[in-house]
C-alpha positions in Angstrom: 17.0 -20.8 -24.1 16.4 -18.1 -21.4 15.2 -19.7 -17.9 12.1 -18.9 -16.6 11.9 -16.1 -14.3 11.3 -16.3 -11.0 9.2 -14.4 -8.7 12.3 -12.0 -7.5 13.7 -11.6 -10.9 10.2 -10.3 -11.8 10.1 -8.1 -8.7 13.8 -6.8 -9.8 12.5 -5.8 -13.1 9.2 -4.3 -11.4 11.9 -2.3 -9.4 13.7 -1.1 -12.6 10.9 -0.2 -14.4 9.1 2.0 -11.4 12.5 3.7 -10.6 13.7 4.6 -14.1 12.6 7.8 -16.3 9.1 7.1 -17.9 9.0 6.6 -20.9 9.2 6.9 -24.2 12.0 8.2 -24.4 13.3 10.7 -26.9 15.9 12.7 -28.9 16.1 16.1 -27.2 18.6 18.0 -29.6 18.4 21.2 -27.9 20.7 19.5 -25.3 23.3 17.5 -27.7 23.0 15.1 -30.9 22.8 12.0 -28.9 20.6 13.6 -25.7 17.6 11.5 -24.8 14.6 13.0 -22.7 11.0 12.0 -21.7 9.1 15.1 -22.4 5.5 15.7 -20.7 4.4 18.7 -22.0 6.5 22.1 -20.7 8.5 19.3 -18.1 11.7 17.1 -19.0 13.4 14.4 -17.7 16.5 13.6 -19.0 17.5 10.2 -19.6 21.4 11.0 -20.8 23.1 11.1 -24.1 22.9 8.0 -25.7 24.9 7.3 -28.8 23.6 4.6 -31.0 26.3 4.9 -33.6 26.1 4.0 -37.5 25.9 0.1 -37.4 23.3 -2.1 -39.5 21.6 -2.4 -36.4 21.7 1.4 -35.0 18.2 2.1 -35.8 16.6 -1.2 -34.0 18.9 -0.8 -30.7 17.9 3.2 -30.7 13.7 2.0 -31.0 14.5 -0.9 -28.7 15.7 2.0 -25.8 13.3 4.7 -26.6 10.3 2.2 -26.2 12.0 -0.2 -23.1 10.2 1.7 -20.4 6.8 1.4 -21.2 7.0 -2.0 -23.5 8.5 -3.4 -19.8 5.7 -2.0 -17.9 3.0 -3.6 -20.3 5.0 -7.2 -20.4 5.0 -7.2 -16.3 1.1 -6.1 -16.4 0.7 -9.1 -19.2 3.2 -11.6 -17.1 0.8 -10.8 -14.4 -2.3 -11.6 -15.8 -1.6 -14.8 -17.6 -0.4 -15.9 -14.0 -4.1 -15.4 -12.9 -5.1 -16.7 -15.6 -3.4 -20.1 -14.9 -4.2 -20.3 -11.0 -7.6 -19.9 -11.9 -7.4 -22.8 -14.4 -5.7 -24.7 -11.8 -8.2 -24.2 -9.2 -11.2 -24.9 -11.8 -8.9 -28.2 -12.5 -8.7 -29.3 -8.9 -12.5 -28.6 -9.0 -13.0 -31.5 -12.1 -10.4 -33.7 -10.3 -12.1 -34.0 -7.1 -15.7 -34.3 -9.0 -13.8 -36.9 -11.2 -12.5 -39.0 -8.5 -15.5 -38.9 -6.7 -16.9 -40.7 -9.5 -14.0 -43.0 -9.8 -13.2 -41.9 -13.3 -9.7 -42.9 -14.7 -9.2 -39.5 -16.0 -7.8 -37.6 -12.1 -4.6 -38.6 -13.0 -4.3 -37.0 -16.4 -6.5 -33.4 -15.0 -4.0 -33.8 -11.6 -0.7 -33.4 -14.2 -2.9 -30.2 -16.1 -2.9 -28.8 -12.6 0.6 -28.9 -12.0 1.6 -28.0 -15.0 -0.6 -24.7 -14.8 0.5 -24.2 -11.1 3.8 -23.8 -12.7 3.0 -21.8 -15.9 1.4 -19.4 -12.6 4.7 -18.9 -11.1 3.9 -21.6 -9.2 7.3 -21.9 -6.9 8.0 -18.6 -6.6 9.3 -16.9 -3.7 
């Protein structure tokens, strides 16, 4: 199982993702067989010759490159909104916890853990 990312990993990928050709990104024969080029409209920008070969899983690796670009971009933009998403749960959480205690219900200690664990599904300690 793959660790959970931290905040700089994130920030790396953001990195990659902003600094590499757009994509998709596609065969551009008129260059070579294996030449790969985001096109927007009479402008090109070549990505390289890339050369997928014949195995079982040639197709699948060659979709899994042409798409990386922007299917990276839209995981970061959905990475960052399910960590809103869980910081505002945590804070409405907080919210119940300090109404519960108030009341001296025995149910803080169980909407306390919910917190935390949300605080962490947030990125919680991330630099």
């Amino acid at each position: 199982m793959t660790a959970p990312l931290s905040g700089q990993h994130l920030a790396e990928i953001q990195d990659r993702v902003l600094n590499a050709t757009p994509g998709p990104w596609e065969p551009y024969t008129e260059y070579g067989e294996n030449f790969y080029a985001h096109v927007r409209g009479e402008m090109l920008l070549p990505v390289g010759t890339l050369d997928f070969g014949d195995s079982d899983t040639a197709d699948a690796d060659r979709l899994l490159v042409e798409h990386a670009a922007q299917d990276l971009a839209a995981l970061l933009v959905r990475v960052a909104n399910l960590e809103t998403a869980a910081r505002s749960a945590a804070v409405m959480l907080r919210s119940a916890v300090a109404l519960a205690d108030g009341g001296q219900s025995s149910r803080p200690g169980a909407l306390r853990l919910a917190a935390t664990c949300l605080d962490e599904a947030a990125g919680g300690g991330r630099a």
